[in-house]
C-alpha positions in Angstrom: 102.0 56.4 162.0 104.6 55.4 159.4 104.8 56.6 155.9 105.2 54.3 153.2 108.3 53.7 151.1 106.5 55.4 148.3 105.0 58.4 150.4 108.9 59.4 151.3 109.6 59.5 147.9 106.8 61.6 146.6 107.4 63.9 150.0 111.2 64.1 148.9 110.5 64.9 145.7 107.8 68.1 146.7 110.4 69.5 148.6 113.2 69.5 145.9 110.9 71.0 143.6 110.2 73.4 146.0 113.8 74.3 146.7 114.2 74.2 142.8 111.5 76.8 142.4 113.2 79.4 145.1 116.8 79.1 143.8 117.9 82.0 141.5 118.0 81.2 137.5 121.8 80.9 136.6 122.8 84.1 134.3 123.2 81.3 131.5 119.8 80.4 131.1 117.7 83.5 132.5 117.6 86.8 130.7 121.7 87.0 130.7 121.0 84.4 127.9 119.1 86.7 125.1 121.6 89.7 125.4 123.4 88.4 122.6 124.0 91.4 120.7 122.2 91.8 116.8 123.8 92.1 113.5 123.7 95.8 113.4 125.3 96.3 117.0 127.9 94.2 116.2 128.7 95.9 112.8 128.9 99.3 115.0 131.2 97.6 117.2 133.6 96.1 114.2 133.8 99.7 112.8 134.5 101.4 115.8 137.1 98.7 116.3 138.4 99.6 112.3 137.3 96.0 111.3 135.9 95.5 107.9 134.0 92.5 106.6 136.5 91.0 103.8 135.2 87.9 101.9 136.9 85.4 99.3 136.8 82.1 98.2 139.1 79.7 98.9 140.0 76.1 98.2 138.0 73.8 100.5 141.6 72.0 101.7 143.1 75.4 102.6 140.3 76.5 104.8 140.4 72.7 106.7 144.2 73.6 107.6 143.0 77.5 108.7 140.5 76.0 111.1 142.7 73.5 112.3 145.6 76.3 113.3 142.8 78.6 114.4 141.8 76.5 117.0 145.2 77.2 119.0 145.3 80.7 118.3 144.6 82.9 120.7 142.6 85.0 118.6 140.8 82.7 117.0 140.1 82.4 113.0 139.5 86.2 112.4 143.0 87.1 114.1 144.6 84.3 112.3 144.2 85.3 109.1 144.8 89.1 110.0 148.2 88.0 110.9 149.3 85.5 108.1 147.5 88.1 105.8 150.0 91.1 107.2 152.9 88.4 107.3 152.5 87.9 103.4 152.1 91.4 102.6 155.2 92.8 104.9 157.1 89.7 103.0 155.6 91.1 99.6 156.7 94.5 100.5 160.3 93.5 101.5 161.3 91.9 97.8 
């Protein structure tokens, strides 16, 4: 006996969601997902690095151009800063 066109498809689709249900949850969305570490954990980790939290205000034109060179540096906006910062300074110290 022949299934119909619609009785393949529902059969189809039972078995993917079968095979769906057996597979392994990528690290991304299972508990791999939550371990993003808290406030206080990362504030441990900054000091034992020797980072301190350092904040200012700044013109709203000045901080558009830091983003926009941050997004090429390696280090990102954090290290970016760090160096111009210590670039200034050395130059500073040198006159």
């Amino acid at each position: 006996m022949s299934m119909k066109k619609t009785d393949l498809v529902k059969h189809l689709a039972k078995k993917i969601d079968g095979q769906m249900k057996v597979a392994a949850v990528p690290g991304r969305f299972g508990q791999a997902a939550g371990a993003v570490v808290d406030k206080r954990e990362q504030r441990k980790l900054d000091a034992q690095a020797g980072l301190l939290p350092f904040a200012c205000k700044l013109p709203a034109e000045l901080v558009r151009q830091l983003h926009d060179r941050a997004v090429s540096h390696e280090g990102g906006l954090n290290a970016l800063i760090a160096q111009l910062l210590g670039q200034s300074l050395q130059g500073d110290a040198k006159k």
